[in-house]
HTML snippet that shows the backbone in 3Dmol.js (N, CA, C, O; Angstrom):
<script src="https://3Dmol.org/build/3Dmol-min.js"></script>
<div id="view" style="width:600px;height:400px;position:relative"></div>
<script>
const pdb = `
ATOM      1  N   UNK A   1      90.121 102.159 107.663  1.00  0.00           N
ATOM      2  CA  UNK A   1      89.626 101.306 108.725  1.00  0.00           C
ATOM      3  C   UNK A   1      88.945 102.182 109.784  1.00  0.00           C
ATOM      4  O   UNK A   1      89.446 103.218 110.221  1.00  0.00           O
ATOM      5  N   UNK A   2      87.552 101.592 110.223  1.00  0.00           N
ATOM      6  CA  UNK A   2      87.454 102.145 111.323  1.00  0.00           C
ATOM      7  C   UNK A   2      87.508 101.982 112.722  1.00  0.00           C
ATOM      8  O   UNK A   2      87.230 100.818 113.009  1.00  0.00           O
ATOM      9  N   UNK A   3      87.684 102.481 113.429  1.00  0.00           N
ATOM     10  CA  UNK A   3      87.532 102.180 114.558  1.00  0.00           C
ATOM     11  C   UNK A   3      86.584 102.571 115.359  1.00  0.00           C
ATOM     12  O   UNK A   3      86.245 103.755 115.365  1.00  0.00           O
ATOM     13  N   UNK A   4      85.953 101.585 116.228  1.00  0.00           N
ATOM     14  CA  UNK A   4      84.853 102.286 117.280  1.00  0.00           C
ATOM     15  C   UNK A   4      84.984 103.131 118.276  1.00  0.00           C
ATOM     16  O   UNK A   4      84.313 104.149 118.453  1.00  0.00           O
ATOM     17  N   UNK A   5      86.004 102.647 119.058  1.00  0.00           N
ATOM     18  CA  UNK A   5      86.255 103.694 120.207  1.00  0.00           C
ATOM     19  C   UNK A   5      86.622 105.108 119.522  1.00  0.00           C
ATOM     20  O   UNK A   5      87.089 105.304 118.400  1.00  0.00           O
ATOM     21  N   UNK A   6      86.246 106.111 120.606  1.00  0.00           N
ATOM     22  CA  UNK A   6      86.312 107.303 120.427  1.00  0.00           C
ATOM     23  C   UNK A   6      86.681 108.089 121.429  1.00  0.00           C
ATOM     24  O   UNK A   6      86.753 107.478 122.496  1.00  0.00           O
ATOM     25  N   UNK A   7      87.005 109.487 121.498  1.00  0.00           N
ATOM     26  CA  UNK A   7      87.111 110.164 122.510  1.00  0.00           C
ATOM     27  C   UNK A   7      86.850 111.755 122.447  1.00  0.00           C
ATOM     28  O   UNK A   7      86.957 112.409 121.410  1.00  0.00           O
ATOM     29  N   UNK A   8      86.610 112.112 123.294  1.00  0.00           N
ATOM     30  CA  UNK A   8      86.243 113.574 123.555  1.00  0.00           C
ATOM     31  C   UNK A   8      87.262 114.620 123.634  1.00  0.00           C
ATOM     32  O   UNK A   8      88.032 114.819 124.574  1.00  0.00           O
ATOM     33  N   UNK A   9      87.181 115.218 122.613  1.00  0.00           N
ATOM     34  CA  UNK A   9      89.068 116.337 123.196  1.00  0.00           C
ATOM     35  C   UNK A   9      88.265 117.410 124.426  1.00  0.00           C
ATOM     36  O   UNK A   9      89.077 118.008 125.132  1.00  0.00           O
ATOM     37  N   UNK A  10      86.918 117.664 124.699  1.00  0.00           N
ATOM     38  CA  UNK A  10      86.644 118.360 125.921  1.00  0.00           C
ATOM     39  C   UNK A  10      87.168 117.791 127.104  1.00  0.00           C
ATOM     40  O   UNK A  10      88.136 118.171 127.763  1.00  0.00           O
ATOM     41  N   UNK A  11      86.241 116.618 127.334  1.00  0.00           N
ATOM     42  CA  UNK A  11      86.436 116.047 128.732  1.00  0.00           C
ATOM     43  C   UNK A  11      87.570 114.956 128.974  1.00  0.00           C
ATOM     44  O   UNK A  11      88.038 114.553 130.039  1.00  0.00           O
ATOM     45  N   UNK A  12      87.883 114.584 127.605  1.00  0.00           N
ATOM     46  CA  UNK A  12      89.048 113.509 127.683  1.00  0.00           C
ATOM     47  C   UNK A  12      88.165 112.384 127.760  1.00  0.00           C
ATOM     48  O   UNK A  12      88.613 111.606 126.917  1.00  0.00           O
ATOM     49  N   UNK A  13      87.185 111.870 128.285  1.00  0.00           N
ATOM     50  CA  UNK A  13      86.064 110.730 127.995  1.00  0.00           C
ATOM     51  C   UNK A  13      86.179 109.661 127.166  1.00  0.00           C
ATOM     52  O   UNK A  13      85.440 110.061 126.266  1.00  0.00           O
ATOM     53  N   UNK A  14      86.574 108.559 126.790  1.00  0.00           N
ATOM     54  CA  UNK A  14      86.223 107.597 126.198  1.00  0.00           C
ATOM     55  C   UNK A  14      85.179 106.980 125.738  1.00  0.00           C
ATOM     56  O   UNK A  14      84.987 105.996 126.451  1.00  0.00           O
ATOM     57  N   UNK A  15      84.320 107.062 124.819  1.00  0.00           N
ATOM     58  CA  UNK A  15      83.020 106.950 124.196  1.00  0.00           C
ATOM     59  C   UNK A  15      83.130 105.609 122.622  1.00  0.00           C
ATOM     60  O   UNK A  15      84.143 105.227 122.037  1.00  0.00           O
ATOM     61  N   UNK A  16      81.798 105.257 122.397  1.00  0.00           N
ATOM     62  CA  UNK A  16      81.696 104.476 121.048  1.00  0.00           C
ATOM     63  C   UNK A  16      80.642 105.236 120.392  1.00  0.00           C
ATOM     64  O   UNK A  16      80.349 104.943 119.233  1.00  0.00           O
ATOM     65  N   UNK A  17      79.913 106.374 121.125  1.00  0.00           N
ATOM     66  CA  UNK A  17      79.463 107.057 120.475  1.00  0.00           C
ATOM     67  C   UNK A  17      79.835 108.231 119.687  1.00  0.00           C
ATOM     68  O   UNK A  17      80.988 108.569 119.952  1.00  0.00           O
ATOM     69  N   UNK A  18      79.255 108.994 118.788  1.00  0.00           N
ATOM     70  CA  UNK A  18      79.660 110.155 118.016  1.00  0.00           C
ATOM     71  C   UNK A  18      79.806 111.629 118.966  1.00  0.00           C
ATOM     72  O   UNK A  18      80.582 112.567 118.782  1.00  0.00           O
ATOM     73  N   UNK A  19      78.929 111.478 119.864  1.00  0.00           N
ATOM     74  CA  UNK A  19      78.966 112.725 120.442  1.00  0.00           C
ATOM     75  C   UNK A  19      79.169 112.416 121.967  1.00  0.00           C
ATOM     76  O   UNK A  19      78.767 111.265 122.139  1.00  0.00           O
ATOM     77  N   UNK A  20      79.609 112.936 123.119  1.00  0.00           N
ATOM     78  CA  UNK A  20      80.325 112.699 124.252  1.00  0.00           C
ATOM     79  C   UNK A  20      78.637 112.659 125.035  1.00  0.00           C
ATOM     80  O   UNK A  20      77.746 113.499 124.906  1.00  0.00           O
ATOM     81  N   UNK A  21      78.621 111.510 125.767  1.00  0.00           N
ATOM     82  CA  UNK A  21      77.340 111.730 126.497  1.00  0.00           C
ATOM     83  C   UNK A  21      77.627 112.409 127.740  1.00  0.00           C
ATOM     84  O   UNK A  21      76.831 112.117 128.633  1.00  0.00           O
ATOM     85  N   UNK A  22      78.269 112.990 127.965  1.00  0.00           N
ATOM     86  CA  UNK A  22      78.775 113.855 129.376  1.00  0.00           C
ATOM     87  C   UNK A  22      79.082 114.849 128.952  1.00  0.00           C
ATOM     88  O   UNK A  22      78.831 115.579 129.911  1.00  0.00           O
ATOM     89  N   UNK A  23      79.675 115.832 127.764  1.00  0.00           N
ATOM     90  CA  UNK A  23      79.483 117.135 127.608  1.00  0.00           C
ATOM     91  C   UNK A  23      78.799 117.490 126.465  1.00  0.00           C
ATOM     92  O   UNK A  23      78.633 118.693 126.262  1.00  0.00           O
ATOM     93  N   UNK A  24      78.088 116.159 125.163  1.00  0.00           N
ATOM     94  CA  UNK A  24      77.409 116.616 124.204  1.00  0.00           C
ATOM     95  C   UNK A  24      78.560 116.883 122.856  1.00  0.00           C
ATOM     96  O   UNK A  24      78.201 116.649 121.702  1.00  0.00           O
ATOM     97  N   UNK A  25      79.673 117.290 123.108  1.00  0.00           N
ATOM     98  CA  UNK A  25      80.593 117.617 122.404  1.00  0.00           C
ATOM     99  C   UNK A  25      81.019 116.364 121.223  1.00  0.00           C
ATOM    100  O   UNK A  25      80.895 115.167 121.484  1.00  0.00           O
ATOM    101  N   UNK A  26      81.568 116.918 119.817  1.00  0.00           N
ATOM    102  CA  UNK A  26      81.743 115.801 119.154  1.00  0.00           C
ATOM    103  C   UNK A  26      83.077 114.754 119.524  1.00  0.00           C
ATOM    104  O   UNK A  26      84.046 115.119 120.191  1.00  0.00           O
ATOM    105  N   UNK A  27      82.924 113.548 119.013  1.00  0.00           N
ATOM    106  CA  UNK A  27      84.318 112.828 119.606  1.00  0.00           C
ATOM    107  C   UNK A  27      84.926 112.381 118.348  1.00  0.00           C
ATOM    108  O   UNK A  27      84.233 112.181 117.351  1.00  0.00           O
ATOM    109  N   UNK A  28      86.327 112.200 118.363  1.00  0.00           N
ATOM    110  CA  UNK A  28      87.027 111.832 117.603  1.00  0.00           C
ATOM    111  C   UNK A  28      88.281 110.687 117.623  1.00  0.00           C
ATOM    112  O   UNK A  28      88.839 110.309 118.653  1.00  0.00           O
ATOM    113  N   UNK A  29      88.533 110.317 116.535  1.00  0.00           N
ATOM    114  CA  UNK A  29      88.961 109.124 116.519  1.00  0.00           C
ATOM    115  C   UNK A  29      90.470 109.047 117.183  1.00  0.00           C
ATOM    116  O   UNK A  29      91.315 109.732 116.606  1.00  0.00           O
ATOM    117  N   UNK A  30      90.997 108.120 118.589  1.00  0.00           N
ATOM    118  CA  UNK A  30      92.463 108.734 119.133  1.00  0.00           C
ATOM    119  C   UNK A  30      93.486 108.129 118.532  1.00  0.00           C
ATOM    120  O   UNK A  30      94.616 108.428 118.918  1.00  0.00           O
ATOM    121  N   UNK A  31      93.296 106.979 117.273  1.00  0.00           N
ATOM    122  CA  UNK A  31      93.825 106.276 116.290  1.00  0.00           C
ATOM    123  C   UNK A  31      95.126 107.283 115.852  1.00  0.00           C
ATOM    124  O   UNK A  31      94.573 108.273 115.373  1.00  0.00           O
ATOM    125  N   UNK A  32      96.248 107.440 115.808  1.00  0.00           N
ATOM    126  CA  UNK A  32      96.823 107.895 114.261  1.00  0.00           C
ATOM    127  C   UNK A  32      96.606 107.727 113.168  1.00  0.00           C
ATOM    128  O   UNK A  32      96.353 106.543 112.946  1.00  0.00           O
ATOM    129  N   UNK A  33      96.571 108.404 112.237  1.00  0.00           N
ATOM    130  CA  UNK A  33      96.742 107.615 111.166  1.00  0.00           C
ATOM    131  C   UNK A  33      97.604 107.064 110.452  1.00  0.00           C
ATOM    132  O   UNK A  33      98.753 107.463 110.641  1.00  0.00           O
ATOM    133  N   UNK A  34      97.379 105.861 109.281  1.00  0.00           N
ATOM    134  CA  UNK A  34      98.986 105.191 108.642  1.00  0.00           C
ATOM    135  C   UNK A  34      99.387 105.619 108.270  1.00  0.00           C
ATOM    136  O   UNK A  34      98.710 106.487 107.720  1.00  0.00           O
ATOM    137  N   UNK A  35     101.001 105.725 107.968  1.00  0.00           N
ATOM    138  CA  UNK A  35     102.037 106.427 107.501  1.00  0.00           C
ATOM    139  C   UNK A  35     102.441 105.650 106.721  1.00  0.00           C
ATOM    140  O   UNK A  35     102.901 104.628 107.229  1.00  0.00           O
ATOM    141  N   UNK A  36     102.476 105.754 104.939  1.00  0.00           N
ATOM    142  CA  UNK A  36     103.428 105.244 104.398  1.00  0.00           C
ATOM    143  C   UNK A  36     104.607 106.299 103.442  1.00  0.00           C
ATOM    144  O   UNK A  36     104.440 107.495 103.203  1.00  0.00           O
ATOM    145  N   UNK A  37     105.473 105.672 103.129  1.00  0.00           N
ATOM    146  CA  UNK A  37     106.438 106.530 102.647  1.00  0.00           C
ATOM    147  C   UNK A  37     106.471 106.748 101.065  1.00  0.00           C
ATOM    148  O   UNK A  37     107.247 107.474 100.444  1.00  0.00           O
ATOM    149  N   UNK A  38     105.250 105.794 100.464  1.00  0.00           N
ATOM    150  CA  UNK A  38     104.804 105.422  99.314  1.00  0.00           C
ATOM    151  C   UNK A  38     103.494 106.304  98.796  1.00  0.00           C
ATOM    152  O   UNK A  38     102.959 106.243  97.689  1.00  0.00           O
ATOM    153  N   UNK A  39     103.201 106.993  99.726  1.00  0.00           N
ATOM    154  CA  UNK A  39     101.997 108.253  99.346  1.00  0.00           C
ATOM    155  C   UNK A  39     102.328 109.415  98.697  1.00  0.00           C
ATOM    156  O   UNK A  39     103.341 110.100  98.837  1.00  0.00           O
ATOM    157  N   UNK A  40     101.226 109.605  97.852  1.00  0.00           N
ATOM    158  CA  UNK A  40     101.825 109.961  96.681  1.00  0.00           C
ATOM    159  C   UNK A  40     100.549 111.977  97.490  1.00  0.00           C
ATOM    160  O   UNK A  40     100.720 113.135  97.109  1.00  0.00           O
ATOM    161  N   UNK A  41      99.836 111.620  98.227  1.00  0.00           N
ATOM    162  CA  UNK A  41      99.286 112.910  99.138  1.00  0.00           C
ATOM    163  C   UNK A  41      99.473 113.658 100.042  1.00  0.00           C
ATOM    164  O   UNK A  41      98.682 114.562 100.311  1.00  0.00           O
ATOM    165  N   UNK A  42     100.308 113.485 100.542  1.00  0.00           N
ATOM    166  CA  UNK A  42     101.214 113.522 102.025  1.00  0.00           C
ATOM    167  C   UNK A  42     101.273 114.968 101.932  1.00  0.00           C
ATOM    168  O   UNK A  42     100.875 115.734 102.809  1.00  0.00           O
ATOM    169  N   UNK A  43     101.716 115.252 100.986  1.00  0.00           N
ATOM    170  CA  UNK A  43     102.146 116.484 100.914  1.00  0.00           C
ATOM    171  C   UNK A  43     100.801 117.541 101.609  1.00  0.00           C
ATOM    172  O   UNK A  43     100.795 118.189 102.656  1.00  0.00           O
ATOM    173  N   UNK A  44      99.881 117.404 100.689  1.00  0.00           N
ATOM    174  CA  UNK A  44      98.401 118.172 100.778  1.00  0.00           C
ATOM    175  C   UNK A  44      98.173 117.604 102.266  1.00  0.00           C
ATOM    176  O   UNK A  44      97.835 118.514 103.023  1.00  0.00           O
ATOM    177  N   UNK A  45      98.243 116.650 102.742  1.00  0.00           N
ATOM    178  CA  UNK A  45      97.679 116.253 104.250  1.00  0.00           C
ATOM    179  C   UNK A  45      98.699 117.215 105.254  1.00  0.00           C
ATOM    180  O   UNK A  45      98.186 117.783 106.218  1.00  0.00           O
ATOM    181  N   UNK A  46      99.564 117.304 105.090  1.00  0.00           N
ATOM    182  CA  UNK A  46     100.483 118.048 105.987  1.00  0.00           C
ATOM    183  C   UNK A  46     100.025 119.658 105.744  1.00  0.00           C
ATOM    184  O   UNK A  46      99.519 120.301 106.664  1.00  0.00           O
ATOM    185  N   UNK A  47     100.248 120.220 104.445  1.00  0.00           N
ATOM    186  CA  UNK A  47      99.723 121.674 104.249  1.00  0.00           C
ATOM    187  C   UNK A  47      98.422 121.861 105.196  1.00  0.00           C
ATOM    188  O   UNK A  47      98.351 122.607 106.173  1.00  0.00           O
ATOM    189  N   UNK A  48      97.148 120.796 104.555  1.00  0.00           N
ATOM    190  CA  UNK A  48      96.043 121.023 105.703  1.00  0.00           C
ATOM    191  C   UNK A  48      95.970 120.530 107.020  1.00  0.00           C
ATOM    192  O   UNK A  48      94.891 120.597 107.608  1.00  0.00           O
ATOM    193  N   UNK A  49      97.097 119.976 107.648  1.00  0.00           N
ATOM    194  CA  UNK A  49      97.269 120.200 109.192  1.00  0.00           C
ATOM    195  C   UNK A  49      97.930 121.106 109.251  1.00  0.00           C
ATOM    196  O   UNK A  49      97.760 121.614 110.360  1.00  0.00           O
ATOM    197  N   UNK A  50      98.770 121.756 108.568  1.00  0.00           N
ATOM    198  CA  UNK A  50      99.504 122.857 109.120  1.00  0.00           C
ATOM    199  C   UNK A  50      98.077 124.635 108.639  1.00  0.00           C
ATOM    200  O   UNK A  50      97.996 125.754 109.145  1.00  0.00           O
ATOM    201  N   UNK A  51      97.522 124.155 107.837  1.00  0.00           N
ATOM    202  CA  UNK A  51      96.386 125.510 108.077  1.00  0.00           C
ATOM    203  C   UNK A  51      95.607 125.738 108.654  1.00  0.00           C
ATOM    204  O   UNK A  51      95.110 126.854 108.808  1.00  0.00           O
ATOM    205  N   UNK A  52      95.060 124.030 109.473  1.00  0.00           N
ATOM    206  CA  UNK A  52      93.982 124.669 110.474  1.00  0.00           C
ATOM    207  C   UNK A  52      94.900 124.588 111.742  1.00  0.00           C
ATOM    208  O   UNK A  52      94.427 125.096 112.758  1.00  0.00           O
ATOM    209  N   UNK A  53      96.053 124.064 111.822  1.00  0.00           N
ATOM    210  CA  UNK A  53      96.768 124.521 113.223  1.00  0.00           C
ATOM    211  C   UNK A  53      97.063 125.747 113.149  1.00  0.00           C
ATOM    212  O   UNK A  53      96.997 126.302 114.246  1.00  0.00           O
ATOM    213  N   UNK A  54      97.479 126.654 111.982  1.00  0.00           N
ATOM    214  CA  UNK A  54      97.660 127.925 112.011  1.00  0.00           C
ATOM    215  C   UNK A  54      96.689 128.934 112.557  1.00  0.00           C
ATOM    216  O   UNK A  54      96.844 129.863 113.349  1.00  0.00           O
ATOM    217  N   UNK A  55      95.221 128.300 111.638  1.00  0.00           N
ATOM    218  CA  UNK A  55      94.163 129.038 111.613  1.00  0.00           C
ATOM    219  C   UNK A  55      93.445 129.295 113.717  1.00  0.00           C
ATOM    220  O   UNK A  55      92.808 130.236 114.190  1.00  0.00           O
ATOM    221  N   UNK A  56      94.000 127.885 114.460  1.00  0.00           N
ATOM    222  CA  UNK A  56      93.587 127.621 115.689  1.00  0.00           C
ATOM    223  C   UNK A  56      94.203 128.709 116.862  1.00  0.00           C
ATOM    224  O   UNK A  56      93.595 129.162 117.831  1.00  0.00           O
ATOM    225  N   UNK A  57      95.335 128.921 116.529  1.00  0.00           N
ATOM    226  CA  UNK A  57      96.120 129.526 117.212  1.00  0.00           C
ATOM    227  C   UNK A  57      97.471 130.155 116.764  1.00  0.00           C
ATOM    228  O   UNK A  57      98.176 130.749 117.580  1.00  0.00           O
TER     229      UNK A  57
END
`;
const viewer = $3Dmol.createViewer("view");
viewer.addModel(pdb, "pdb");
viewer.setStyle({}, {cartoon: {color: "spectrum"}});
viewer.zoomTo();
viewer.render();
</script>
């Protein structure tokens, strides 16, 4: 599903556009995503949040 609203992790901004019209920066969706306990990927989604959080800091 998508959603329209968006937001800026620079300025914190609330946008429906792709890119922040006040710093240019890209925006992203402040949605979570669904959790089911029936996913059979979970696994791989967690490894790749845990490598680019590694990779960030």
């Amino acid at each position: 599903m998508k959603h329209r609203i968006r937001i800026c992790r620079l300025c914190k901004q609330y946008t429906l556009k792709d890119k922040c019209p006040i710093c240019k920066a890209e925006t992203n969706d402040p949605h979570p995503p669904k959790f089911s306990l029936d996913d059979k990927y979970i696994r791989y989604r967690i490894m790749d949040a845990y490598v680019d959080n590694s990779e960030k800091g």
